[in-house]
N, C-alpha and C positions, 0 to 999 in steps of 0.2 A: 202466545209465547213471543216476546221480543226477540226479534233479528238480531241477528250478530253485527257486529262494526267489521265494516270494509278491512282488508289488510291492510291499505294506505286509508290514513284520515286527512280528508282536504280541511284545510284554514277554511272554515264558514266566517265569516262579519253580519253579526248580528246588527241590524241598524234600525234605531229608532226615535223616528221623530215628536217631541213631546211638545204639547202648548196648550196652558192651564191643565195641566192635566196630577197635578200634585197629591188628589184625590188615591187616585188609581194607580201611580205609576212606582209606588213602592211594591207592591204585590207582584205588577208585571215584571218587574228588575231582578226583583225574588224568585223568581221563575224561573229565568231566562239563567239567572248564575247559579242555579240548582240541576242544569243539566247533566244526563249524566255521558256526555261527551267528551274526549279529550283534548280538541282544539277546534279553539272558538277565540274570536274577538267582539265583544261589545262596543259601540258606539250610540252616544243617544248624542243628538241634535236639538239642544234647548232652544227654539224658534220667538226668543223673544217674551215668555212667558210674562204675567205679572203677579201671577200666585207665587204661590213656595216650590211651584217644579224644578228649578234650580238645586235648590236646599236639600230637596228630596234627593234628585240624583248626586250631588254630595257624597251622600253618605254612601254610596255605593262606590266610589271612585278607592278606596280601601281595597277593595276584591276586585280590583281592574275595569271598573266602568272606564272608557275615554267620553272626555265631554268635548261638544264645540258649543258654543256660545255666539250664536246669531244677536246684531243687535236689531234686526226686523225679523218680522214673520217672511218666511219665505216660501210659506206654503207647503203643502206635502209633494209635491215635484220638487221645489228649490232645496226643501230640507234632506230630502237623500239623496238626492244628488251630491249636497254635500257631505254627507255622512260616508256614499259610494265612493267617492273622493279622495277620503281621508282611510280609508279598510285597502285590507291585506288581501282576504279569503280568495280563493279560488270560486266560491260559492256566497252569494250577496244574497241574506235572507230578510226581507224588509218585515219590521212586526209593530202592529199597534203600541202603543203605548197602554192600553186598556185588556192587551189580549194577556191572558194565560196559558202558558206553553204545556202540554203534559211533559211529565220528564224525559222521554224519550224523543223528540221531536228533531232534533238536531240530528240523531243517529240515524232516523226513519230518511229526513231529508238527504244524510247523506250516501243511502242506499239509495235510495231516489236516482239518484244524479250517475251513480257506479252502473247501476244497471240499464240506463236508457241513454244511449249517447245522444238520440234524437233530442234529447229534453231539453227543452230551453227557460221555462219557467213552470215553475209547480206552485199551484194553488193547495188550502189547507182546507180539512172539515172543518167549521168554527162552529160553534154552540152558543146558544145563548148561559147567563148564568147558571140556568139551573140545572143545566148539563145534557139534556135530553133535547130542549127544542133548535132544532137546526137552523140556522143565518143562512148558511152560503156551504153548495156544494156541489161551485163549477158556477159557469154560468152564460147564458146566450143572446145575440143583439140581433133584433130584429131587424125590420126593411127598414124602418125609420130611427133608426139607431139607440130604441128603447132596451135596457139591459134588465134581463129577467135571471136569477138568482136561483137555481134547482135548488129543491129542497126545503128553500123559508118558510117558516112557520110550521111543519112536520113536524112530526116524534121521531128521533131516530130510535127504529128499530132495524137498523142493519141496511135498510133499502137502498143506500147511497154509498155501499161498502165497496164499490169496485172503482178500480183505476179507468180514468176513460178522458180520453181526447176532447175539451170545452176549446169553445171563443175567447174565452179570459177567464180571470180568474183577479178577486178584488186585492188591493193592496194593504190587507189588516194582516196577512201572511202571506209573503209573497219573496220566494229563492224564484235566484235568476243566476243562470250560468255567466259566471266572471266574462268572459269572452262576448259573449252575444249580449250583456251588459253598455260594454264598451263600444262593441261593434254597433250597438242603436244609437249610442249617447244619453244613453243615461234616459228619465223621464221631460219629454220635452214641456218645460216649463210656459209655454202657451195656456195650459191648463191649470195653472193656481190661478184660485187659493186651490181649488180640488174639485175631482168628480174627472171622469176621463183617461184620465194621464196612465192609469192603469189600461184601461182597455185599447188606448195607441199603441201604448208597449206589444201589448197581445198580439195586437194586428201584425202589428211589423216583424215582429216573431216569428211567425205563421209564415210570412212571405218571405221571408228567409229560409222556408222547410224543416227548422225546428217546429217542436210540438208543446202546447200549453199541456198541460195537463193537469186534473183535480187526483188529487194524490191521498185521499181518507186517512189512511194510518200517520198523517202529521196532523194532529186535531190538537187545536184551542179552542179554549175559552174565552168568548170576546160580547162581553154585554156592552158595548157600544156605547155606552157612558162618555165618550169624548167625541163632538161632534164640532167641524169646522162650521157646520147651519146645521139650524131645527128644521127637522124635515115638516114642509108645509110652509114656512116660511116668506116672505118673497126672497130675500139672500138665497133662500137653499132653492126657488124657481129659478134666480135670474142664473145662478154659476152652472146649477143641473142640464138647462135646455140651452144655453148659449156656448158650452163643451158639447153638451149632445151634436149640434150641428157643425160645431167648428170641427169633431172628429170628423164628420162627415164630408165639410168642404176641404179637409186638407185631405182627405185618404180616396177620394172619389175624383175621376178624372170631372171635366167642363162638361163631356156630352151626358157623362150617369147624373149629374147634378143636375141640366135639364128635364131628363125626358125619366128620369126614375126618382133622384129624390125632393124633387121640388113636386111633380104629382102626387106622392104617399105625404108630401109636409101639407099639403095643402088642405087633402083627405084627412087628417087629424086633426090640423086646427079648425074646420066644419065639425069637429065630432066634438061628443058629449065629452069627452075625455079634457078637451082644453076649456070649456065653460071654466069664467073664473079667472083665466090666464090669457085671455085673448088680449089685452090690451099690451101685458106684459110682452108677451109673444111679437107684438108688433113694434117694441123695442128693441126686441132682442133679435128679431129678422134683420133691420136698419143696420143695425150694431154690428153683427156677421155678414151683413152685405157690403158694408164698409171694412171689416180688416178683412174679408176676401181681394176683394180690389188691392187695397193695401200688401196685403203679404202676397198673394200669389199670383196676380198684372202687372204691377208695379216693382213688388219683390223687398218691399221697404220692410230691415228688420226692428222689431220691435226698441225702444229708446234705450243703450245702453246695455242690452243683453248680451252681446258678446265681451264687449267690455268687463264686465260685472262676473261671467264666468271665468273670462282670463285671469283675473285681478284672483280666485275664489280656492 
């Protein structure tokens, strides 16, 4: 039985960022303006595409899409950031461009938010296409800041049905409380193109005594059809393991980076797990060992970044 709507219904800003994704993002835009909620804003963030994503979203601007028009990629950090920017809602609900919303989603999210003051960000059950096999439901980072996903590749038959306190929760559906939004800044854009930027948010969430939460009864559909890298890749090694550790040197003090995560980095890259990646790896140690220096001894900010957000 679906839940009733709250007596007060918060402005949700639906926000999402689209690039080549022309394929897909009619079906999702169909979704998302099929809710059966009363107050909602959409916002898609065209990042530059060179398909017909534009064209596409177009045609939705009739039935209240707002568009912005990036003329570079900005990444999935810089791209909601700007979309967060440009919204109203009390409630910033970030969504793939790929994913498919069930019709009640919006109304689930905003019982969500009514009943848990604690809540600070709510994560979604995603499915893959055929509706049964589970993506993501909740998710936890280990000592070495590998991110494991409950639930992947499972049937769901119900076993992921309860609400429960995760590490993070990924950015293909992802409501974050307006307030504790603002209060982080947004997704810190260090982390485009992508990979990360979601589970900094988390962190910083948490340490602030709000709670992530996997929240089931808001489930999409998200066959993952729109990918910034091919997983396996080297693009989708170099962005994946050089976030990996940049979360880790910006969120850990001097002494835990010595004496805990450079002995667990060191313990991996020995291990069968990095064969294959080791050279890579020793790129990408240099590369983080230099914007460590850089950003947090010296304190040098990246070229034009604040800049670039004032102007935005």
């Amino acid at each position: 039985m679906a839940a009733a709507i709250p007596p007060r219904d918060p402005l949700i800003s639906i926000i999402i960022v689209s690039y080549q994704s022309a394929a897909c993002l009619r079906g999702a835009l169909a979704a998302v303006l099929a809710q059966d909620y009363p107050n909602y804003e959409v916002i898609l963030v065209e990042n530059a595409s060179t398909d017909q994503s534009l064209a596409v979203a177009r045609e939705f601007e009739p039935r209240g899409l707002n568009i912005i028009v990036n003329t570079t990629n900005r990444g999935f950090a810089g791209g909601n950031n700007d979309g967060v920017r440009a919204s109203r809602g009390e409630i910033v609900f970030l969504v793939n461009p790929d994913a498919l919303m069930d019709p009640g989603c919006l109304r689930e999210v905003a019982l969500a938010f009514a009943s848990r003051a604690d809540l600070g960000i709510l994560g979604a059950k995603l499915v893959d296409a055929d509706g049964r096999t589970l993506l993501h439901c909740g998710g936890r980072v280990d000592a070495a800041a590998h991110c494991q996903l409950d639930g992947r590749g499972e049937i769901d038959r119900g076993q992921w049905d309860s609400v429960r306190e995760v590490h993070f929760v990924i950015g293909a559906a992802y409501a974050v409380r307006r307030e504790l939004w603002d209060r982080l800044g947004g997704f810190d854009e260090d982390f485009n193109p992508c990979y990360y930027e979601d589970t900094d948010q988390c962190l910083r969430c948490r340490r602030l005594g709000y709670k992530v939460l996997y929240w089931p009864r808001v489930r999409l559909i998200h066959p993952e059809s729109v990918k910034s890298c091919v997983f396996g890749t080297p693009a989708f090694w170099w962005n994946h393991h050089r976030h990996r550790l940049w979360f880790q040197c910006k969120n850990a003090s001097l002494l835990s980076l010595l004496f805990r995560v450079l002995p667990i980095e060191a313990r991996w890259y020995c291990s069968r797990q990095s064969v294959g990646l080791r050279a890579l790896m020793l790129k990408i140690y240099y590369y983080t060992f230099r914007r460590y220096v850089a950003r947090k001894i010296l304190r040098i900010s990246p070229p034009g970044s604040k800049e670039r957000n004032r102007k935005r």
